[in-house]
N, C-alpha and C positions, 0 to 999 in steps of 0.2 A: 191865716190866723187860726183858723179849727185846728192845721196842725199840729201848732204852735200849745194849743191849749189840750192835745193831745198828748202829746209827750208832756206836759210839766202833771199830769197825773198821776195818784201813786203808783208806785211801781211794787207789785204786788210777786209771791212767789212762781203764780203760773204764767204771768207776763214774762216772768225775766227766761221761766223754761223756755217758752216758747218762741223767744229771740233768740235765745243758745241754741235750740235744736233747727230754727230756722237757718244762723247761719254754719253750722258743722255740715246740714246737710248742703248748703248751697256750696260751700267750700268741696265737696265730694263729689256734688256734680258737676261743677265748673272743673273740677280736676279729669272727670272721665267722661265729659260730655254726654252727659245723660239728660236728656230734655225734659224725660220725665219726672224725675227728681227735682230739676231747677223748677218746673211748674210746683210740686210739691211743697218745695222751700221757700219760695215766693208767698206763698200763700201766708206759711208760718210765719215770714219775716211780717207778711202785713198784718197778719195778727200782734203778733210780738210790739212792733210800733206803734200800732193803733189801739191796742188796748180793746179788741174785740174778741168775741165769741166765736163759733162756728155762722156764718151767713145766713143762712137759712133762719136758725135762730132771732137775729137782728131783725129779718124781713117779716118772716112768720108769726116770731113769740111763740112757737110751739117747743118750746126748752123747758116751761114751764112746769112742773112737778101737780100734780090735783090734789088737792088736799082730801084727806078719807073723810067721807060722810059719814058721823056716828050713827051707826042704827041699833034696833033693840035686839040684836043679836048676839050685839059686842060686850051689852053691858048684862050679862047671864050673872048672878051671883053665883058664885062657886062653894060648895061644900065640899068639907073636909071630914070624914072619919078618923078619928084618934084608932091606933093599932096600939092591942100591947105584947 
């Protein structure tokens, strides 16, 4: 059922990359038997289906961006001289 409700999610521009590039790559290395590459594509493709992140991210939350602390450094009024 989760998968189910996994896929009927939108389906957004970097979902659909990262289906496309999961399977071109999977298709190259099914063609030249590269294991490492298929682990690679595997990854993508189960990103691409599941509509996930990087792993780590998911487990950790460390993807999270810090929002800047204003301090009174930032807020310097600035002067201008008029040149003529």
């Amino acid at each position: 059922m989760r998968l189910l409700n996994k896929l009927k999610e939108p389906w957004g521009f970097m979902r659909m990359l990262r289906l496309a590039l999961g399977l071109f790559t999977m298709i190259d290395a099914v063609q030249h038997l590269n294991w490492l590459l298929m682990a690679v594509s595997a990854v993508l493709l189960y990103q691409g289906v599941m509509n996930v992140s990087c792993v780590p991210c998911q487990v950790a939350g460390n993807c999270a961006v810090p929002e800047k602390q204003a301090s009174d450094q930032d807020s310097e009024e600035v002067v201008f001289e008029k040149v003529n």
